[in-house]
Backbone as numpy.savetxt, mean C-alpha at the origin, in Angstrom:
# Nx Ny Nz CAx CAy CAz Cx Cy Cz
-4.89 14.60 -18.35 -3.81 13.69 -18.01 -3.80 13.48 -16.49
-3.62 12.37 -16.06 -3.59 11.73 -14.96 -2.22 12.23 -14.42
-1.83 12.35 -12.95 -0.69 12.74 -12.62 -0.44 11.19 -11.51
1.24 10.68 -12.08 1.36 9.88 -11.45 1.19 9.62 -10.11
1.34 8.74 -9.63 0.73 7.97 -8.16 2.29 7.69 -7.85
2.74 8.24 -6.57 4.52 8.44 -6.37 4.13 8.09 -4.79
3.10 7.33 -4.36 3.07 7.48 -3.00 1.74 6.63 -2.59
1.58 5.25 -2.01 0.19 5.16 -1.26 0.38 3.99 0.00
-0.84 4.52 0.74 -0.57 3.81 2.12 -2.04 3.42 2.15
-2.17 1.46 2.11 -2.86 0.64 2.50 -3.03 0.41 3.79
-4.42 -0.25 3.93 -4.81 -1.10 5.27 -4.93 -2.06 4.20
-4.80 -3.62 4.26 -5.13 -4.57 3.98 -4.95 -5.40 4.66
-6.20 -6.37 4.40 -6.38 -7.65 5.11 -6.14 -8.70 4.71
-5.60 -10.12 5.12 -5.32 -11.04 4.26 -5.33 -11.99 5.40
-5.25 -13.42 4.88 -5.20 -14.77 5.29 -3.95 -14.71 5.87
-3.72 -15.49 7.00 -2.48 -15.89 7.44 -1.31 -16.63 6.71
-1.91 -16.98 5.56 -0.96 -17.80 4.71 -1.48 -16.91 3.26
-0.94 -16.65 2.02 0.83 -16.21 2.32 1.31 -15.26 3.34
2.69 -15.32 4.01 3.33 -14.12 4.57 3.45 -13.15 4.67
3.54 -12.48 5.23 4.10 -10.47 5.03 4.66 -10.50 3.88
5.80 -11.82 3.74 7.19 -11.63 2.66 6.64 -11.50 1.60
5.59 -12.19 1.26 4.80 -12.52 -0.05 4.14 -11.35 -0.58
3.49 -11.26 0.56 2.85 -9.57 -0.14 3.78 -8.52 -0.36
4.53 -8.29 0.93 5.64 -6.79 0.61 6.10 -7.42 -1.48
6.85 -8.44 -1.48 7.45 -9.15 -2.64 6.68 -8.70 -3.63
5.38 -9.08 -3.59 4.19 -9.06 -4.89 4.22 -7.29 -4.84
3.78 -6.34 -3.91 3.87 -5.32 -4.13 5.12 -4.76 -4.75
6.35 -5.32 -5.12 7.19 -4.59 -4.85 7.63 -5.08 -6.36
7.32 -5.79 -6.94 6.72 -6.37 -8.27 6.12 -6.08 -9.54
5.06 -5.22 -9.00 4.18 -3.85 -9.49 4.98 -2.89 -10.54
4.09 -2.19 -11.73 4.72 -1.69 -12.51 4.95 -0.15 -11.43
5.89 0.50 -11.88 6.02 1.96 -11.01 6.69 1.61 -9.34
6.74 0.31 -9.15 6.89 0.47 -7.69 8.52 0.39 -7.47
9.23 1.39 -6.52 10.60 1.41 -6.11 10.67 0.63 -5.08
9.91 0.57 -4.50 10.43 0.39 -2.69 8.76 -0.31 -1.99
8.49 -0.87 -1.14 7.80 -1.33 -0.26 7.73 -0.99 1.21
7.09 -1.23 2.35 7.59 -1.38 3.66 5.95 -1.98 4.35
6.23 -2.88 4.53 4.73 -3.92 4.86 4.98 -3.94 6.76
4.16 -3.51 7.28 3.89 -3.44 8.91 2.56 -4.33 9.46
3.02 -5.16 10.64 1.58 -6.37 10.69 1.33 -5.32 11.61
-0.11 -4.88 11.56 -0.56 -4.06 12.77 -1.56 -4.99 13.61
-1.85 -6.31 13.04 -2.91 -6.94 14.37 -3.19 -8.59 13.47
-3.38 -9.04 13.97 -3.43 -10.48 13.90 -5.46 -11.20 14.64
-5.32 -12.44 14.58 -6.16 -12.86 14.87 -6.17 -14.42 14.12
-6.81 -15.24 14.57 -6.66 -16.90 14.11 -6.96 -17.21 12.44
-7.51 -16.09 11.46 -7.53 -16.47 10.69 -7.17 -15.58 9.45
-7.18 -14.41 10.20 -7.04 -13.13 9.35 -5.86 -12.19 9.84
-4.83 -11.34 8.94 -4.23 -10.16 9.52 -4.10 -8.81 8.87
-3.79 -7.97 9.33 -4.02 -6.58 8.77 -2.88 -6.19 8.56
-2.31 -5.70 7.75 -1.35 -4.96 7.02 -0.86 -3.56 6.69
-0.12 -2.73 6.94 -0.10 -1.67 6.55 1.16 -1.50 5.61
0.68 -1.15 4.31 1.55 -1.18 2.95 1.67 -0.25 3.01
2.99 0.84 2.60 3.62 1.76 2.30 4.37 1.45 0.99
4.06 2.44 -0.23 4.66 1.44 -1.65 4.62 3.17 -1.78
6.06 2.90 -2.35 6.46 4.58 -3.26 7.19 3.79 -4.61
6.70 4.48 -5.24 7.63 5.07 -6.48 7.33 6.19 -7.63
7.97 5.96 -8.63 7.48 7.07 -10.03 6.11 7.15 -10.44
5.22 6.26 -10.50 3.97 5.90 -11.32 4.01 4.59 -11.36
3.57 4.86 -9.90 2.56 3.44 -8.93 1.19 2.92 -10.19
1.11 2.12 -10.52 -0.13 1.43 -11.20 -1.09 0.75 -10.20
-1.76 1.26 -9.18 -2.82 1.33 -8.18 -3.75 -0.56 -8.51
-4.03 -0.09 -9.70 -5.02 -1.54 -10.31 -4.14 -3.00 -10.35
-2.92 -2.20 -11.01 -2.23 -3.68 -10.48 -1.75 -4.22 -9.57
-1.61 -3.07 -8.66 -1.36 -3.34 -6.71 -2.11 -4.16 -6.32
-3.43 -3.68 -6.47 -4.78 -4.14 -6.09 -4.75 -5.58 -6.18
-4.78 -5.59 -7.80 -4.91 -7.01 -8.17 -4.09 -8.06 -7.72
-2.78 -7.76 -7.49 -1.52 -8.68 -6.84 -1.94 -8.63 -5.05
-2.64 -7.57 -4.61 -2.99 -8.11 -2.98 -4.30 -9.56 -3.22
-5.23 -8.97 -4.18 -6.31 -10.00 -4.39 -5.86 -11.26 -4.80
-5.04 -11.21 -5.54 -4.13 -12.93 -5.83 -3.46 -13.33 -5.01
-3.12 -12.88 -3.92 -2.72 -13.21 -3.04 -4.16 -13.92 -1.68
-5.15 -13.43 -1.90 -6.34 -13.55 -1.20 -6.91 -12.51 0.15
-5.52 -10.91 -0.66 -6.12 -10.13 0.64 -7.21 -9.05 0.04
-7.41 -8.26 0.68 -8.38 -6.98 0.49 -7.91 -6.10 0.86
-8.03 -4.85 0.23 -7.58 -3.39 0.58 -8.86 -2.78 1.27
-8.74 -2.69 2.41 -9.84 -2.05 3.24 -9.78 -0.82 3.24
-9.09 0.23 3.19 -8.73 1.57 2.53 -7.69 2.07 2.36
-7.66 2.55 1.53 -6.41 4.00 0.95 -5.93 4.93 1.96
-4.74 5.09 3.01 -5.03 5.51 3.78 -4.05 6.98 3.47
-3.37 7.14 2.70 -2.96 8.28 2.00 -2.59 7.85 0.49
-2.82 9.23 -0.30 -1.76 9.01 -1.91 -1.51 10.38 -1.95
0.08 10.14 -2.69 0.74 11.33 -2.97 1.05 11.18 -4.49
0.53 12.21 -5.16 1.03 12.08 -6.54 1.65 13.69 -7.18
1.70 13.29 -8.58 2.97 14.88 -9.07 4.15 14.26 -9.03
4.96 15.50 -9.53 6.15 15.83 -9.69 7.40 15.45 -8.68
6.63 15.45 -7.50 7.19 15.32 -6.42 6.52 14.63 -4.91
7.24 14.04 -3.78 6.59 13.45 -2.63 6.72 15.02 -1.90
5.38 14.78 -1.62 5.08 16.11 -0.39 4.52 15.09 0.54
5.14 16.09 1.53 4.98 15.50 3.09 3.94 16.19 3.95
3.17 15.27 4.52 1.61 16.34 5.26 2.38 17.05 6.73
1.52 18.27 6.30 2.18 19.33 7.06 1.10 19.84 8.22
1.23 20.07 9.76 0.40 19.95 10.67 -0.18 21.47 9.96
-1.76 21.56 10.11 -2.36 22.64 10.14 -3.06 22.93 11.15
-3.74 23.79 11.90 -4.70 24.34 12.87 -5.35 23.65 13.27
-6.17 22.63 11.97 -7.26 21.71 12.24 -6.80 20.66 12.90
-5.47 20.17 12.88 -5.45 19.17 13.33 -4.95 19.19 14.91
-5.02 19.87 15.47 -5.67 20.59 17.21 -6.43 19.69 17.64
């Protein structure tokens, strides 16, 4: 058994047209999804980058995906997932010195 997906943080890229609004919206749309929080981290004349933050119970990942791609963006990587019972929060260790 798969343990739900309660937590993931995108980079995605997309066209200047649709909006932030459009995507946070479409993500937020998604089966499992509670909440959204879409951040433009950089721009450029034809393209912009995105940073998606999407929590909830049992996030459905494939259909995230698919609603950034209908939209015409790309997920350039996964940049955290938290899944289980519960949201755990990353905790500084040694290594990260």
């Amino acid at each position: 058994m798969t343990a739900a997906i309660r937590r993931l943080v995108l980079d995605v890229m997309k066209p200047q047209e649709p909006d932030i609004i459009e995507f946070a919206d479409a993500a937020a749309d998604c089966a499992g999804v509670a909440g959204v929080n879409a951040v433009l981290i950089e721009t450029d004349r034809k393209v912009q980058n995105l940073k998606l933050t999407i929590e909830g119970d049992a996030i459905d990942a494939a259909e995230l995906e698919g609603a950034i791609t209908d939209l015409g963006g790309t997920v350039h990587s996964i940049d955290q997932v938290v899944c289980g019972e519960r949201l755990v929060e990353q905790r500084g260790t040694p290594q990260d010195r």
